[in-house]
C-alpha positions as MATLAB code, in Angstrom:
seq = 'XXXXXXXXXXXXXXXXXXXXXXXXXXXXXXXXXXXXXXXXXXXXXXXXXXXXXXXXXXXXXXXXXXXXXXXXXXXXXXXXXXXXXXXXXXXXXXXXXXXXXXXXXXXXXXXXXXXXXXXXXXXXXXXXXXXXXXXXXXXXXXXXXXXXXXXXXXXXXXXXXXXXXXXXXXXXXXXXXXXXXXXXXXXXXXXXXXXXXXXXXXXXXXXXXXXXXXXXXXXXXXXXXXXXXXXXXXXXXXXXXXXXXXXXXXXXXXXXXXXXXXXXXXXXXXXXXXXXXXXXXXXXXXXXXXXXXXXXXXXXXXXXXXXXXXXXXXXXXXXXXXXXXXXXXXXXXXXXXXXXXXXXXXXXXXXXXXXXXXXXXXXXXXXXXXXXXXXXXXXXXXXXXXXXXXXXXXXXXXXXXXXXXXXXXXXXXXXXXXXXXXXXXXXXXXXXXXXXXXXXXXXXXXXXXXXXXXXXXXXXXXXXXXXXXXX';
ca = [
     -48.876   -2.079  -60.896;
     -48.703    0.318  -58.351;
     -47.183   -1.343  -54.798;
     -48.913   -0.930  -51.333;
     -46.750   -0.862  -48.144;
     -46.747   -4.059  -47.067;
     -46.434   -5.718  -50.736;
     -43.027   -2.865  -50.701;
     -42.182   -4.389  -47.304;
     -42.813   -7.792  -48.844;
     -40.202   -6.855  -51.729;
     -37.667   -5.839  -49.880;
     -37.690   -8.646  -47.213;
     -37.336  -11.055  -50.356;
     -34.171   -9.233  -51.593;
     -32.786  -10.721  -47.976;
     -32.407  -13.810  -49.489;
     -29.493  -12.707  -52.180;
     -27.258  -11.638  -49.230;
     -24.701   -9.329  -48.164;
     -22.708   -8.848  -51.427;
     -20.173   -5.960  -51.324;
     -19.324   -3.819  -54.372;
     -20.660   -0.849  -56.771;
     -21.585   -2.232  -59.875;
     -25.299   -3.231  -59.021;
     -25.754    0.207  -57.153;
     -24.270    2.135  -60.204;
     -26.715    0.534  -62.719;
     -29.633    0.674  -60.487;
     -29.347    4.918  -59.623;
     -28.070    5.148  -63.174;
     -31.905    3.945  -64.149;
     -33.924    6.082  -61.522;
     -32.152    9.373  -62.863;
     -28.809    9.268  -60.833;
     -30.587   11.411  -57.470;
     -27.620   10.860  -55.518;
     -25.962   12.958  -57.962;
     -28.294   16.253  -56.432;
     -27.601   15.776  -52.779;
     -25.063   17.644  -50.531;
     -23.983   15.005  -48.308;
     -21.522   13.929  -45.143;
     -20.375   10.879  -45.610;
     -19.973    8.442  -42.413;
     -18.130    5.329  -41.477;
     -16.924    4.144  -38.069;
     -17.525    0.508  -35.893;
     -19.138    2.095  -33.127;
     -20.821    5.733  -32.536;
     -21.267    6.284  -36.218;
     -24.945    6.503  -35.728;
     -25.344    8.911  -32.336;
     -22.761   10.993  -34.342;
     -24.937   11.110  -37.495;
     -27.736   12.101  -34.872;
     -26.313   14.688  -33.569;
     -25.707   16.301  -36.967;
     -28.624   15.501  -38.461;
     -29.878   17.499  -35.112;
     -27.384   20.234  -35.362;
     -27.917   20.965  -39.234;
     -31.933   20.995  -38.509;
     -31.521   23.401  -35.821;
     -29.683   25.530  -37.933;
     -32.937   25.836  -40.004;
     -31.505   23.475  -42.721;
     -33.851   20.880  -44.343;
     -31.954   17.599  -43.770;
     -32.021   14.116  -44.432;
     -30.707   11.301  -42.037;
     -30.263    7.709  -43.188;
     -29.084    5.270  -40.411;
     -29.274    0.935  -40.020;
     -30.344   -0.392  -38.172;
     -34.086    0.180  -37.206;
     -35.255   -0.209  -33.519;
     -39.052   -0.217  -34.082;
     -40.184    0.878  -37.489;
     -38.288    0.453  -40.541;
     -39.367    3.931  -41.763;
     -37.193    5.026  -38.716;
     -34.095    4.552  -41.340;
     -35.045    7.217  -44.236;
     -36.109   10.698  -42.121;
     -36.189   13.969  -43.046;
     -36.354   16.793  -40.035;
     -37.572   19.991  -41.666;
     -35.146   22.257  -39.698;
     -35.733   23.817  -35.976;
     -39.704   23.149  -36.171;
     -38.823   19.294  -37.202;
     -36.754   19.146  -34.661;
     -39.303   19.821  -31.962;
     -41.485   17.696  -33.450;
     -39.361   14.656  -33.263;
     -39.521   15.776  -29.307;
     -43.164   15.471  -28.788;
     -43.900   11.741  -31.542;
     -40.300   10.228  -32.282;
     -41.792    9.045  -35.457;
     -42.251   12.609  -37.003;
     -40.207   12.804  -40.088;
     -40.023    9.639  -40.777;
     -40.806    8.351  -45.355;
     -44.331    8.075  -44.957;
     -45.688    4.707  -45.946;
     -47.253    5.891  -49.229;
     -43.951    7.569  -50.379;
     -42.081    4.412  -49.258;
     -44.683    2.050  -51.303;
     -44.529    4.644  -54.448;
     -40.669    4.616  -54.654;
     -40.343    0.652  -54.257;
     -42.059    0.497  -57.097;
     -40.483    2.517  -59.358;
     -37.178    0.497  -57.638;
     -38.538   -2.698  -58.569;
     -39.307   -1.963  -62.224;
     -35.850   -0.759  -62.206;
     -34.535   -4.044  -60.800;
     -36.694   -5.764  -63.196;
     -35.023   -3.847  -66.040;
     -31.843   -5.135  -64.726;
     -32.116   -8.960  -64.166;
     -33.743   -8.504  -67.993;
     -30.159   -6.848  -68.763;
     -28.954  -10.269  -66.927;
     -27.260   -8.317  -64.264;
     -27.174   -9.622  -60.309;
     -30.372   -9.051  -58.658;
     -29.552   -5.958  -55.680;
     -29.443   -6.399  -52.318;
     -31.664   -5.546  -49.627;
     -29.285   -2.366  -48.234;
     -28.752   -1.272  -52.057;
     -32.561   -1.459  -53.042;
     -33.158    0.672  -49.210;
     -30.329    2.986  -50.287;
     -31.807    3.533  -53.351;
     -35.028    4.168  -52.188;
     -33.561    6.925  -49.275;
     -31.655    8.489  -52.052;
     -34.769    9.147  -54.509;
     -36.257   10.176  -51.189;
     -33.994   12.704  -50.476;
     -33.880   14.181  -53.541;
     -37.646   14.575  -54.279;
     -37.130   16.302  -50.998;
     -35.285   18.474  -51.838;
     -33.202   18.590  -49.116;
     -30.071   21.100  -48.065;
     -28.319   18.538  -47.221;
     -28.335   14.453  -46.169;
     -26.471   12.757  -43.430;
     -25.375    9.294  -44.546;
     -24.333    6.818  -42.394;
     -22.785    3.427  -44.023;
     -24.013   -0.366  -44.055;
     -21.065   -2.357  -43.403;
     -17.584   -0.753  -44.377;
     -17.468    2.209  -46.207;
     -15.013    1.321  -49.725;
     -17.708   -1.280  -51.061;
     -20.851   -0.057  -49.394;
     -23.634    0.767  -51.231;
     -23.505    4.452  -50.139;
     -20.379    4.803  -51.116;
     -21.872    5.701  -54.848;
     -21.579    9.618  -53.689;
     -19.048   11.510  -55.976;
     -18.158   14.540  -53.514;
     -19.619   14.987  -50.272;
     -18.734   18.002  -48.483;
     -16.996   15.454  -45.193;
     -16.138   12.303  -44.584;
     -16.675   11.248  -41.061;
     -14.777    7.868  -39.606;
     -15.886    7.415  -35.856;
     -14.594    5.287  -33.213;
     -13.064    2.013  -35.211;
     -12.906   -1.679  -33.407;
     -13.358   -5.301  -34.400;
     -16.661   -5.991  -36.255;
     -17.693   -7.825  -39.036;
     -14.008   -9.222  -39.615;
     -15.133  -11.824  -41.952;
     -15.953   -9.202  -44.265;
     -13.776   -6.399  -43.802;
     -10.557   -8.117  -42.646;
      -9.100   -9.881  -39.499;
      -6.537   -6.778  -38.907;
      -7.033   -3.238  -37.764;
      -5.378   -2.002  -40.552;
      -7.456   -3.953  -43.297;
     -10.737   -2.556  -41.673;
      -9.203    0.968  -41.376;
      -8.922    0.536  -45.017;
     -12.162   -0.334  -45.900;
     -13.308    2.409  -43.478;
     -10.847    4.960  -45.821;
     -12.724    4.095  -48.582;
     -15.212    6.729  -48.121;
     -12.463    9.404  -48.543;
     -12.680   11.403  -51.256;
      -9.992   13.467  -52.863;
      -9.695   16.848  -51.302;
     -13.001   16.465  -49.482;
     -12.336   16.791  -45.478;
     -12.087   14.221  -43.453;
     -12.514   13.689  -39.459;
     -11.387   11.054  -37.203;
     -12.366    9.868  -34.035;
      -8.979    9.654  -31.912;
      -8.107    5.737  -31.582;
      -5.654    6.376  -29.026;
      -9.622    6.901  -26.973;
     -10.373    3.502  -28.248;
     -10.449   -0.265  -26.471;
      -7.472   -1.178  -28.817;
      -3.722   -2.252  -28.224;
      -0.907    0.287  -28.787;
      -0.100   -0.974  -32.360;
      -4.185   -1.281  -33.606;
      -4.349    2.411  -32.644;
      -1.698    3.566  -34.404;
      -2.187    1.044  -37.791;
      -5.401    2.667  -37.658;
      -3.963    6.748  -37.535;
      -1.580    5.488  -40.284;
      -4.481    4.055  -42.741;
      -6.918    7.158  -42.606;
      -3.348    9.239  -42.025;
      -2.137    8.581  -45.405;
      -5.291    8.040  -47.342;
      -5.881   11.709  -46.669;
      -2.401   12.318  -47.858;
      -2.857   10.306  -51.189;
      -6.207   12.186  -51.964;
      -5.259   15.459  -50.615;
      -7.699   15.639  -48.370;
      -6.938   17.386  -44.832;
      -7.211   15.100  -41.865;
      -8.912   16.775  -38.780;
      -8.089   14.736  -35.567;
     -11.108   15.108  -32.925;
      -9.601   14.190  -29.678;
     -10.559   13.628  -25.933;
      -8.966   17.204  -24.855;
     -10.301   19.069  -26.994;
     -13.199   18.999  -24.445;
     -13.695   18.935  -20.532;
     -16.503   17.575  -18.757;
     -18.323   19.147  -16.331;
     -20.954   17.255  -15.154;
     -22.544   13.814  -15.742;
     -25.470   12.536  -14.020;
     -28.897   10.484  -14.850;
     -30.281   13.346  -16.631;
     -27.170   13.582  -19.052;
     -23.708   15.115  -19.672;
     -22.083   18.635  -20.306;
     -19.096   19.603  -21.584;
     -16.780   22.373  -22.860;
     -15.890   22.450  -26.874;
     -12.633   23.994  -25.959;
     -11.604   24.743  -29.725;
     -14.694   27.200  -29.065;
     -15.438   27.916  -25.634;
     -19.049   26.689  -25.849;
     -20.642   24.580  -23.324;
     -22.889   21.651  -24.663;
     -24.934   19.642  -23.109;
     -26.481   15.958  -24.393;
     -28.992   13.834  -23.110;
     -27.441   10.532  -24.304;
     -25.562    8.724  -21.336;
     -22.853    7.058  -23.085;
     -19.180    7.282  -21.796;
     -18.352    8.487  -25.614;
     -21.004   10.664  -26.070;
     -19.887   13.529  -25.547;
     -16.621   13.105  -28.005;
     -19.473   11.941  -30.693;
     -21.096   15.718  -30.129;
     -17.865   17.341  -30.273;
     -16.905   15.316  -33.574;
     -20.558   16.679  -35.230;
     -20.140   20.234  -33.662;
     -16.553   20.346  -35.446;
     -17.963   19.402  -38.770;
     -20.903   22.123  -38.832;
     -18.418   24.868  -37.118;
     -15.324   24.503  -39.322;
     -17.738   24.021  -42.385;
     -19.526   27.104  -41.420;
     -22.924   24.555  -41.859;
     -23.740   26.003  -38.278;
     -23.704   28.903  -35.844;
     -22.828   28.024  -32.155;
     -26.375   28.588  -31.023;
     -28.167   25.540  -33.611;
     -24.763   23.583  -32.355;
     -25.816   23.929  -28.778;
     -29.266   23.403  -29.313;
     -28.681   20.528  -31.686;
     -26.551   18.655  -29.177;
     -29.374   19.010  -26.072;
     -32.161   17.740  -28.652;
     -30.328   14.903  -30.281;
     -32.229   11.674  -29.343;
     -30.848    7.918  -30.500;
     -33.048    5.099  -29.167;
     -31.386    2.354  -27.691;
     -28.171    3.836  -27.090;
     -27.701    4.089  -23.377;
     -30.908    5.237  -23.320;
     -33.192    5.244  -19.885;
     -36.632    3.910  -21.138;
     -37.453    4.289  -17.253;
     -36.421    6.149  -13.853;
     -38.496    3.219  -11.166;
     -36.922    1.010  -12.067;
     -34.436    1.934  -13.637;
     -33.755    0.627  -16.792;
     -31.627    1.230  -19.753;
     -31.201   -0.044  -23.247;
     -28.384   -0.187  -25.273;
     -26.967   -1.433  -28.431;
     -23.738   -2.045  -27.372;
     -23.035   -5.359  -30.319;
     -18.922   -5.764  -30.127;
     -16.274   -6.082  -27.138;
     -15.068   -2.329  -27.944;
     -18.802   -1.033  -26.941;
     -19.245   -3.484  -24.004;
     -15.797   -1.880  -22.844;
     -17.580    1.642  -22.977;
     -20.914    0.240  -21.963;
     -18.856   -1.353  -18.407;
     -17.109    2.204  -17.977;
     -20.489    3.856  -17.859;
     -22.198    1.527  -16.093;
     -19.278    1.608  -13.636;
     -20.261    5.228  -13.836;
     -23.636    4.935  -12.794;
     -23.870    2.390  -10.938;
     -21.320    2.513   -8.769;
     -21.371   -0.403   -5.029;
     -25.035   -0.995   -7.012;
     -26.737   -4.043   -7.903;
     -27.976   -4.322  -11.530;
     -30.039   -6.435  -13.488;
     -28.201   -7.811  -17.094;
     -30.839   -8.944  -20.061;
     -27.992   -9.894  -23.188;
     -28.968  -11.164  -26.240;
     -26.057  -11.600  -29.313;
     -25.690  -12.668  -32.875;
     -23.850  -15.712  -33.656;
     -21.101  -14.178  -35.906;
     -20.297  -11.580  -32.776;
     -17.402  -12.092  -30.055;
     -20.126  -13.432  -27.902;
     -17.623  -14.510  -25.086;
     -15.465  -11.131  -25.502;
     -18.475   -8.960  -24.860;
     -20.148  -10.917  -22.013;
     -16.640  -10.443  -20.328;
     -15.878   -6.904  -20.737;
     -19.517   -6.362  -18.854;
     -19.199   -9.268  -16.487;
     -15.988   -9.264  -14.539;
     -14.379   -9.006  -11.050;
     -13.188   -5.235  -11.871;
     -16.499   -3.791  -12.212;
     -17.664   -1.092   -9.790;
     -21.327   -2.487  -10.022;
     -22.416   -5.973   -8.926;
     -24.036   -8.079  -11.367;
     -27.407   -9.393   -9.466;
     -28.729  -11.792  -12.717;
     -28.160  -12.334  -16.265;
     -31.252  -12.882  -18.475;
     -30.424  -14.374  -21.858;
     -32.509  -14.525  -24.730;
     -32.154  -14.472  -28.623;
     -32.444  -11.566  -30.647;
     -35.409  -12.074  -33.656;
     -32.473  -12.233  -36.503;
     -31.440  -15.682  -38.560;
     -28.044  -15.074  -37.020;
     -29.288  -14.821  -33.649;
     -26.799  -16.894  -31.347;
     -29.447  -19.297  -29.136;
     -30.894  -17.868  -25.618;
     -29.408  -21.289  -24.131;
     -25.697  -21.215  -26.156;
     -25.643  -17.721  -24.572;
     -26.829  -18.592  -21.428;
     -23.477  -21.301  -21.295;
     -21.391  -18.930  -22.173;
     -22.636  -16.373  -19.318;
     -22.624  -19.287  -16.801;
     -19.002  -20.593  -17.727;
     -18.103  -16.828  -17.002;
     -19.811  -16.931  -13.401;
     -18.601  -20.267  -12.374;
     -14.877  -18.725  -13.251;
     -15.570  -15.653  -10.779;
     -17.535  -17.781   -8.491;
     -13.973  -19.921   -7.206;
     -12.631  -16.435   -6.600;
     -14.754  -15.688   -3.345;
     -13.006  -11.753   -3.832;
     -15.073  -10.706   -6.587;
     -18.392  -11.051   -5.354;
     -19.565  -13.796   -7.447;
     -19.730  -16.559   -5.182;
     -23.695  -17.241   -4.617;
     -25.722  -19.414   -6.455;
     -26.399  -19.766  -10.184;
     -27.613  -16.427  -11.403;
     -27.742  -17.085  -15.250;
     -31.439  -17.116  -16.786;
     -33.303  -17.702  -19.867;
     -36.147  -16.369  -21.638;
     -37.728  -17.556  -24.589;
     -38.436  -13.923  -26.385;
     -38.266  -10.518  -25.584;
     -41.448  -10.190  -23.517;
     -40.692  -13.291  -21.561;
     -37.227  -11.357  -20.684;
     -38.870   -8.207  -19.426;
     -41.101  -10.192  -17.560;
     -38.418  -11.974  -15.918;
     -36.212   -9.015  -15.388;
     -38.886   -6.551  -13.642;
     -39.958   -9.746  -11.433;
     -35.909  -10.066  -10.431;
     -36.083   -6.461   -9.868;
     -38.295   -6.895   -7.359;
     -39.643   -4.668   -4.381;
     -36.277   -2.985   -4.656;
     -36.348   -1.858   -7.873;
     -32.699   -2.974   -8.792;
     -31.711   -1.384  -12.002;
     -31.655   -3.135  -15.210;
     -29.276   -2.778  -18.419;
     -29.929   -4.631  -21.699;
     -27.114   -5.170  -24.499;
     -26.367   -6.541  -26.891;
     -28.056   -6.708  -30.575;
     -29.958   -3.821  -32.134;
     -32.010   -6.245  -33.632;
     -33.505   -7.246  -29.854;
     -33.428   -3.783  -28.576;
     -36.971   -2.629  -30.542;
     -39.062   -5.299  -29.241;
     -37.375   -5.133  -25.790;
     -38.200   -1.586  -25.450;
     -41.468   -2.093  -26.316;
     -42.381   -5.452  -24.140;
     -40.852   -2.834  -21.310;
     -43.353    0.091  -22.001;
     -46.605   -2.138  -21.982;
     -45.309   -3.662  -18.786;
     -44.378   -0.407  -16.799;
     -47.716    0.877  -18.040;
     -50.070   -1.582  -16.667;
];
């Protein structure tokens, strides 16, 4: 029986209850019974903690621009799930996704069409007495038959969790393997020590397939994390022969930054770029996909600077609204509240702003609130609104809240750092509630407002914002 969308919704939500469970086996047997698709894709493999998805944007952008059919598969979603599996059918795609951000996106039917040729698969396996997949490995699957009935020049893949046991990690040769900016996430899984997650990053490498690496030295990390890191991916490459391409701070200059975005010079190439994405990193995420399509001859230098302007990542520093204004971003571990505080510092410089933060439990809750709440900012923090993210992990609106308040009550004896008012920590009970609360904080004077935090709040945050602005 054939499934409908929300039944193939339905499925997948119900493979949420077997977990995260690392490893290849289940993947293998599942392609192996839908015809191996992977097997027909050109792909660029990426891994990274932070930035791995605004740099699979920007390629995804650059390769379309250079007239290439291409697929991008990214986690998480901010609004739709279909937002995950999207093919842009090169430059015309591309402006497309300008004017309705949903354009290229699996259509429901195709998504409904494939689960169920994915479930009788599954089915085929538990009668084989083999572990049920997991939710990521049955979505994989699914972007992977995608993909390939497609037919597309090539697919940007961005990992799960990891990159040595992830469910992507299936691919034989890919034509790059991409490792962005690397930091402390998910260390319950991937290991307590930077070099035990710059392993499980390496795992992605293959043997004489080029690979390209975000400088740590740029990164929030002690002297001795950055270079365990360089050594890891350093001699992976060297065991599998693969040549190591270093992208690095100045290798670029920046020329301007302002609200309406950034420019730069790709010195290796003379060519100015510009982005709209406001992120303090940004701009070494373009270089690092303008590096890969160059030296790979994938693109020309026109698609590159074309690709870079029309990249567009949702909830990534992104400014949802110029009065007030208001920005969204995803930032979910200390070493992206670091960046987020350095462009904020940026931007909001002798400014009041307006904090909504809502975390998962397993996160470095108290690490993140403090790299955006301190006594060195350059901004001045006018209220914190905490909520909960809609996620079983989510840590509680009121645990957060604590935490937050602790932090204030610290800066508040120290009458220097501006903190020294009254109570400024709020809750709200859901995401609506919190835009509410923020826009009425804003008040008449329209003080800015950031959000952080979880991906998983950032979709129904942007939207609660957009009905009220529009009223």
């Amino acid at each position: 029986m054939s499934l409908s969308y929300e039944q193939a919704r339905t499925y997948l939500t119900d493979a949420l209850r077997f977990g995260i469970k690392l490893g290849l086996h289940r993947m293998k047997r599942l392609m192996h019974l839908l015809g191996d698709p992977q097997d027909q894709l050109t792909c660029i493999h990426i891994a990274g903690t932070n930035g791995k998805g605004s740099v699979s944007c920007y390629l995804a952008s650059i390769l379309a621009a250079s007239g290439k059919k291409t697929g991008l598969y990214t986690s998480p979603y901010i609004n739709r799930l279909t937002e995950r599996i999207r093919v842009i059918e090169g430059l015309e795609g591309l402006k497309e996704i300008k004017i309705n951000e949903a354009s290229g996106e699996i259509p429901e039917s195709e998504f409904a069409g494939l689960m169920t040729q994915i479930k009788n698969a599954v089915e085929q396996m538990t009668r084989e007495g083999l572990e049920q997949p997991t939710e990521f490995e049955i979505l994989t699957a699914l972007a992977f038959c995608h993909f390939s009935a497609q037919s597309c020049d090539v697919v940007v893949l961005e990992t799960g969790l990891g990159g040595r046991l992830d469910s992507t990690n299936i691919i034989q040769k890919p034509i790059a393997c991409l490792i962005t900016a690397l930091g402390f996430d998910h260390t319950d899984r991937l290991g307590e020590t930077m070099r035990e997650i710059a392993a499980e990053k390496a795992g992605i490498i293959k043997q004489g397939v080029p690979v390209y690496l975000f400088d740590p030295k740029q990164l929030h990390l002690s002297e001795s994390d950055c270079h365990d890191a360089y050594e890891v991916i350093r001699k992976t490459c060297e065991a599998k022969q693969a040549q190591l391409h270093l992208v690095q701070q100045d290798q670029l200059e920046l020329i301007e930054y302002s609200w309406h975005g950034q420019s730069f010079l790709a010195k290796p190439y003379q060519l100015k770029l510009e982005t709209n994405l406001l992120g303090i990193h940004q701009p070494l995420n373009a270089l690092m996909a303008a590096v890969v399509c160059l030296d790979l001859s994938l693109a020309g230098q026109d698609a590159v600077s074309i690709g870079v302007k029309a990249a567009r990542w949702p909830a990534r520093m992104e400014l949802l609204s110029e009065d007030p204004r208001l920005i969204l971003d995803g930032a979910h571990n200390p070493q992206s509240c670091q960046a987020l505080r350095q462009t904020l510092d940026k931007l909001f410089t002798d400014q009041e702003i307006i904090l909504i933060a809502g975390m998962l439990k397993d996160k470095q809750t108290e690490d993140m609130l403090a790299a955006v709440i301190n006594d060195k900012t350059r901004y001045h923090v006018k209220a914190i609104v905490c909520t909960s993210p809609d996620n079983p992990r989510a840590l509680p609106a009121k645990a957060l809240a604590e935490q937050a308040r602790q932090m204030t009550l610290r800066l508040r004896k120290t009458p220097a750092s501006g903190y020294n008012g009254e109570d400024i920590v709020y809750t709200a009970k859901n995401s609506a509630e919190c835009a509410r609360q923020a826009l009425k904080l804003s008040g008449s004077g329209h003080t800015a407002i950031c959000a952080f935090g979880s991906l998983y709040l950032m979709g129904a945050l942007r939207e609660s914002f957009k009905r009220f602005l529009n009223q």
